[in-house]
C-alpha positions as CSV (number, residue, x, y, z in Angstrom):
1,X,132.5,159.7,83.6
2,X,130.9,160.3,80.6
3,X,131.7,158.5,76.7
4,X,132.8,161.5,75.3
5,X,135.0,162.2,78.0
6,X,136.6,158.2,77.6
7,X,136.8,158.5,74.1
8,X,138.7,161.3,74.2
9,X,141.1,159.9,76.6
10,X,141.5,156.7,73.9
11,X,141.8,159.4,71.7
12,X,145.7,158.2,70.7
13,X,144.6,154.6,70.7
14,X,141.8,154.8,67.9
15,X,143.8,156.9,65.4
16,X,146.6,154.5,65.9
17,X,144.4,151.6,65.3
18,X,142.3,153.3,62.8
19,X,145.3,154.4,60.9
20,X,146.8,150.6,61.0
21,X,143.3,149.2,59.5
22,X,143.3,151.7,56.4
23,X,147.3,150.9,55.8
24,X,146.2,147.3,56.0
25,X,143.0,147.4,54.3
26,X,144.4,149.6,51.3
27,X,147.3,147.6,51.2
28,X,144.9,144.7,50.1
29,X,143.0,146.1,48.0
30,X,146.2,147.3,46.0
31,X,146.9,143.1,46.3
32,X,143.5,143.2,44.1
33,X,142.1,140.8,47.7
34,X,138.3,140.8,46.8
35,X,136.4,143.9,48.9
36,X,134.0,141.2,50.6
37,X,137.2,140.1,52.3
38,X,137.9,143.5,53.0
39,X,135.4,144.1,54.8
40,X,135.7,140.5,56.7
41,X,139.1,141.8,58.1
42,X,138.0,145.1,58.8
43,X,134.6,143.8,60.9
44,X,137.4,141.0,62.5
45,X,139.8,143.8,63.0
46,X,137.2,146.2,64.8
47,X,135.1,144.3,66.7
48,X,137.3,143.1,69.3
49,X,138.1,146.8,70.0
50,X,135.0,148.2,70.4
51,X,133.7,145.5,72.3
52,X,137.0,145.8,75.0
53,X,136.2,149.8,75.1
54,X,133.0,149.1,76.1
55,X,133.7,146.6,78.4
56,X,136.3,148.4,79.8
57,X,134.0,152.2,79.5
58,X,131.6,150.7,81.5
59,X,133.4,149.0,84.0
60,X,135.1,152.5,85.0
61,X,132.0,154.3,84.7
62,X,130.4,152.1,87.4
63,X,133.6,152.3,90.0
64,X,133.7,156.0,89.3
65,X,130.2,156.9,89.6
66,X,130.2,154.6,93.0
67,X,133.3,156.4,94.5
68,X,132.1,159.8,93.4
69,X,128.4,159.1,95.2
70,X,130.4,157.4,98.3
71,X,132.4,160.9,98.8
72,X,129.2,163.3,98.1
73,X,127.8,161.1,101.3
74,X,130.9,161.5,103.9
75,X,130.8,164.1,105.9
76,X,134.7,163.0,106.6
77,X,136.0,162.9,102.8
78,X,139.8,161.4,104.1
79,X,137.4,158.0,105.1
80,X,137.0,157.6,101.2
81,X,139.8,154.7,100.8
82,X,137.9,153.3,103.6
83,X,134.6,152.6,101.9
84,X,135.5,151.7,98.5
85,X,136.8,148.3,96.9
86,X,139.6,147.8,95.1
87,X,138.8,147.7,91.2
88,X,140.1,144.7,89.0
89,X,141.7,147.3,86.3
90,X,145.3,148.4,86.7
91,X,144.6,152.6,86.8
92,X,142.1,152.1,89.2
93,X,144.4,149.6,91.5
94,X,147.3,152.1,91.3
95,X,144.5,155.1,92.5
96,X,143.3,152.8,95.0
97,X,146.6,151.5,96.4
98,X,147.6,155.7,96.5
99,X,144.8,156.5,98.2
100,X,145.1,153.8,101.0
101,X,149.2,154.8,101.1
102,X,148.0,158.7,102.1
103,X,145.6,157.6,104.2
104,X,147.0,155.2,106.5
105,X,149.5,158.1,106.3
106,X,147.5,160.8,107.3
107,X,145.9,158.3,110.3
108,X,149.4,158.0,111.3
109,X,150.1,161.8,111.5
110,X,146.9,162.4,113.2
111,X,147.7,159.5,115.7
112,X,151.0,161.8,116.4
113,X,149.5,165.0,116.5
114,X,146.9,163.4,118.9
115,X,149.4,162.4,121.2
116,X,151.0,166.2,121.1
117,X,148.1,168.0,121.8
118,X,147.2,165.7,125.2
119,X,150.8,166.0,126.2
120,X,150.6,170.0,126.0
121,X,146.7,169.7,127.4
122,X,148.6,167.5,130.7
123,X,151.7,170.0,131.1
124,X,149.2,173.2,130.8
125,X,146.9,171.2,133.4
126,X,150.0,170.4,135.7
127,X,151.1,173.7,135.3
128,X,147.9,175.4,136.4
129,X,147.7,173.3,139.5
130,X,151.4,174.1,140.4
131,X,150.8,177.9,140.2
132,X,148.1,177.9,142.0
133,X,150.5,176.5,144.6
134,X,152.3,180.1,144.8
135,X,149.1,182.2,143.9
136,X,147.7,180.9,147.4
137,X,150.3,181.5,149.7
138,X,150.8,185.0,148.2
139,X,147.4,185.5,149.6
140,X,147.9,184.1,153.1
141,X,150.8,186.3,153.9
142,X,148.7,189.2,151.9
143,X,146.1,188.3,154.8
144,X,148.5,188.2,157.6
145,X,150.0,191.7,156.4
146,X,146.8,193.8,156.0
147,X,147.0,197.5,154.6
148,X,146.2,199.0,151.9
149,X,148.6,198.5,149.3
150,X,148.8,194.4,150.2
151,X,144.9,195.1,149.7
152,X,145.3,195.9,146.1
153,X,147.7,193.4,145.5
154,X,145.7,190.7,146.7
155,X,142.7,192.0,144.2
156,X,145.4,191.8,141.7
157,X,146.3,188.3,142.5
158,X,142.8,186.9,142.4
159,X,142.3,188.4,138.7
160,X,145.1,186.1,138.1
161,X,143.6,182.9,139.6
162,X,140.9,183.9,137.2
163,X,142.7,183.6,134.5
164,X,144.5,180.7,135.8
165,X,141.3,179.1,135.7
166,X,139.9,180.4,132.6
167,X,143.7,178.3,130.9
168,X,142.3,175.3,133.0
169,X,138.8,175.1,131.5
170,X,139.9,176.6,128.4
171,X,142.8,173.1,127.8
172,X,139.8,170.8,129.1
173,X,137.1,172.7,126.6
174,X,138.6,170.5,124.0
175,X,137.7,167.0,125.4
176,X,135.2,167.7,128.1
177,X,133.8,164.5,127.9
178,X,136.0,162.6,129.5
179,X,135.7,165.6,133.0
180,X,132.4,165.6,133.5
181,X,130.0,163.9,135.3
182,X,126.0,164.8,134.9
183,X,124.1,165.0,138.2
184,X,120.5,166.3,139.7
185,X,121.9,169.3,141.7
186,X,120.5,172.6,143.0
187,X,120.4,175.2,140.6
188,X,120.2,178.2,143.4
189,X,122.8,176.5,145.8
190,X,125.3,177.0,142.8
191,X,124.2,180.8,141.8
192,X,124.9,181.6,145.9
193,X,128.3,180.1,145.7
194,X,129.4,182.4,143.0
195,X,127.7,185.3,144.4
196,X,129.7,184.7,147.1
197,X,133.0,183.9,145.3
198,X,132.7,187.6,144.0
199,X,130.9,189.5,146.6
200,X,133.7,191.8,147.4
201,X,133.7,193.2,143.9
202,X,129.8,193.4,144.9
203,X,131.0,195.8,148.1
204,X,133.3,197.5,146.4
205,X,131.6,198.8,143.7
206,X,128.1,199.2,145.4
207,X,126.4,197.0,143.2
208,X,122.8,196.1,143.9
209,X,122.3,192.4,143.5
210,X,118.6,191.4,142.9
211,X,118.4,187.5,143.5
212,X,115.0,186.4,142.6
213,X,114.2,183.0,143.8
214,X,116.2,180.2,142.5
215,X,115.2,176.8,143.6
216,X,115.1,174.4,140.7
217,X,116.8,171.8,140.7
218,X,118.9,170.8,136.8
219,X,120.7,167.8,135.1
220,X,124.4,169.1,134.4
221,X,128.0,168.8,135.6
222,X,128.3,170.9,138.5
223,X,132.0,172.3,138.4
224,X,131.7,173.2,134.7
225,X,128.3,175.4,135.6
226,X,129.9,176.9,138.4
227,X,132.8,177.6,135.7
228,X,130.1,179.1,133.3
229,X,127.8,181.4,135.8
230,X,130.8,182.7,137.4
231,X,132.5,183.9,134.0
232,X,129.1,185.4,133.0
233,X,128.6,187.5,136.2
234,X,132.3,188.4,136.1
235,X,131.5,190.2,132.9
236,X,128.4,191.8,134.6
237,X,130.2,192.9,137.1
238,X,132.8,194.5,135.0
239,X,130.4,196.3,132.3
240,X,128.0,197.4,134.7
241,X,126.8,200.8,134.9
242,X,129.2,203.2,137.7
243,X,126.6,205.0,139.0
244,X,123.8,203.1,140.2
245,X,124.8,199.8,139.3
246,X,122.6,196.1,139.0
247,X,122.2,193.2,138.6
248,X,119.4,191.0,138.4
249,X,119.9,187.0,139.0
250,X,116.5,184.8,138.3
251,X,115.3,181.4,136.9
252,X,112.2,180.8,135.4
253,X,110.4,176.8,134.7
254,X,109.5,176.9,131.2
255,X,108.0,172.9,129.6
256,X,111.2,170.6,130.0
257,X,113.2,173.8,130.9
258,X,115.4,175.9,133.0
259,X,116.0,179.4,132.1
260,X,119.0,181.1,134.6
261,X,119.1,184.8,133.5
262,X,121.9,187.5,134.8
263,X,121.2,190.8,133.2
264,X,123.2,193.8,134.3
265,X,121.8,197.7,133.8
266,X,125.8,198.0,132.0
267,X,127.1,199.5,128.7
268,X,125.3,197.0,126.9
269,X,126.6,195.8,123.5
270,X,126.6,196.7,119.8
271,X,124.0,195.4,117.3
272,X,127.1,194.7,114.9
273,X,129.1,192.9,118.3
274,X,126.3,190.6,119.3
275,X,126.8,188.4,116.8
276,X,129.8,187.6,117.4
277,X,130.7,187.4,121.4
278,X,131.0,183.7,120.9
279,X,133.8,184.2,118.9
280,X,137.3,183.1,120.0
281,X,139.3,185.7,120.9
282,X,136.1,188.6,120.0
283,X,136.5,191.5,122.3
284,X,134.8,194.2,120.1
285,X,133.8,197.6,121.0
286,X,133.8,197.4,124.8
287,X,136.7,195.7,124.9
288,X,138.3,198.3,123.3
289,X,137.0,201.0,125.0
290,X,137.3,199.3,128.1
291,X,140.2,197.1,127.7
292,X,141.1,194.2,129.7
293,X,139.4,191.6,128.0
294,X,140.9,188.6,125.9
295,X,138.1,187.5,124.5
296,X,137.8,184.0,125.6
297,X,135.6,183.6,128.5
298,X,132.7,183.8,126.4
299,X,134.0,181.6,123.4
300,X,134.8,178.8,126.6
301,X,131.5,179.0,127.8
302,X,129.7,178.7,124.8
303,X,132.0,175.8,123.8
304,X,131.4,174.4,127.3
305,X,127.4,174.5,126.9
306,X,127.5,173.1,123.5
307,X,129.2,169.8,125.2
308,X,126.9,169.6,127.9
309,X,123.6,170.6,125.9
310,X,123.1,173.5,127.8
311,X,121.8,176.7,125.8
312,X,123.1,180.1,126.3
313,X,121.6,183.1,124.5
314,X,122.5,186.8,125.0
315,X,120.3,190.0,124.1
316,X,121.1,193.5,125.0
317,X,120.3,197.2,124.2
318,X,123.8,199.6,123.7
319,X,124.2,201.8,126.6
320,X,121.5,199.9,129.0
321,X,121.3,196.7,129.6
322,X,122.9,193.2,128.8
323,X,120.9,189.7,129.8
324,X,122.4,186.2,129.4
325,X,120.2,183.3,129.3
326,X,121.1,179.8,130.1
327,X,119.3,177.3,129.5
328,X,119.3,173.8,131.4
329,X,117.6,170.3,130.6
330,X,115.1,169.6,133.4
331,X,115.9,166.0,132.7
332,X,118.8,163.5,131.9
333,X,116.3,162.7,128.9
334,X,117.1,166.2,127.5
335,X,120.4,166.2,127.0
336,X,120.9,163.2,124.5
337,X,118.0,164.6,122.2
């Protein structure tokens, strides 16, 4: 706050006051009062005031220059009322008490809000358990009534439990912390089981799997990896190229990490997509083109990663290639770094 700035707010204040000295004073001097009283009253008249706008100028200007410095500081500007005290002048009370009011307020709203969003999180969690229920025993009498058509159905129905699961992770995504446990487990134990969760979409479209040794071991949550490879090869499976298709599963040690890379010989993706396949709800080009795609496995698994401090990095050439890179801690040590 600077003394112009005051001043001009006690703009009405002074020209009262100044206008009540000159009355005064030229009413004495018209009473023939000596001018060295004059002047007494005038010095006895202003003083006071000047010394009360200081007082009271500087007294704001150190509150307000706090506050203002306390709020360039917070990252979380509603903590404000928080942090400051309460002034011993009657503006900056009233501010104080209206920022405390909106505040407690907005705690109160959050607080509510809070409570909402777990109680849809539980019913879209309960939900997803109970139609699995159903989704199950569609395939058990799908398997007990082979042929063709209850062949294609059944395909049909696991795209669905993908789905399913991809609403399950997506509601946890949120507040991950609380699901997972980190654990020492084996890397290449995990990359089989999801090769094997999808190897009839390996049989029946011909694709060549190249599995490169994978025998580290990694610090993660194991259920939220499996989660995260599988989406990944899902989409290399789905973009990858219809006549001799590939793909190519490694790991490679490098200082304190573990590199998992799926690359797939597909359709690759746009210089002016990349970018921006992290994006909730992105499908770009091929997603157009090739349709099918919502757009959120990605954002989830980026989201996911981000909670457990795992990296994930994706390069690719349009119209050849695609490779995903995920990158694990060796150690527990890594991850709170």
């Amino acid at each position: 706050m600077s003394l112009k700035a005051y001043l001009r707010d006690k703009g009405m204040f002074l020209v009262i006051n100044l206008f009540i000295l000159l009355t005064f004073s030229t009413f004495l001097l018209f009473l023939n009062i000596k001018s060295e009283y004059v002047i007494i009253v005038i010095l006895a008249w202003s003083m006071p005031i000047t010394s009360l706008l200081i007082i009271e100028y500087w007294k704001r200007k150190e509150y307000y220059t706090s506050t203002i410095e306390i709020l360039n500081n917070l990252d979380k500007k509603f903590l404000l009322s928080e942090l400051i005290h309460k002034p011993d002048f009657i503006d900056g009370k009233i501010l104080y008490d209206i920022l405390f009011d909106t505040n407690r307020d907005m705690h109160e709203f959050l607080k509510e809000y809070e409570r909402k969003q777990i109680e849809y999180r539980e019913y879209i969690e309960t939900w997803v358990h109970e139609v699995k229920t159903p989704l199950a025993s569609s395939k058990l009498i799908i398997d007990n009534n082979r042929n063709e058509i209850t062949s294609s159905i059944k395909e049909e129905i696991s795209k669905v439990e993908e789905y399913v699961e991809q609403v399950l992770y997506y509601s946890r995504s949120k507040d991950a912390g609380k699901d997972y446990i980190i654990k020492e487990f084996s890397l290449g134990d995990v990359v089989r089981k999801i090769i094997g969760k999808n190897y009839k979409d390996f049989i029946n479209k011909n694709i060549k799997l190249e599995l490169n040794e994978v025998n580290e071991n990694v610090f993660s949550d194991t259920k939220w990896c499996e989660f995260i490879i599988n989406q990944i090869l899902i989409n290399s499976i789905k973009y990858c190229d219809k006549n001799d298709p590939r793909i190519e599963i490694k790991s490679i040690s490098k200082d304190t990490k573990v590199i998992l890379s799926i690359k797939d010989n597909g359709v690759g993706i746009s210089e002016k997509d990349i970018k921006r396949i992290f994006d909730k709800g992105f499908t770009g080009e091929n997603g157009r083109v090739y349709g099918k795609s919502t757009g959120m496995g990605l954002y989830i698994c980026k989201s996911l990663c981000e909670k457990l401090s795992i990296g994930i990095e994706v390069t690719s050439e349009k119209d050849k290639w695609t490779n995903v890179d995920i990158i694990f801690p060796l150690n527990k040590k890594e991850l709170f770094k």
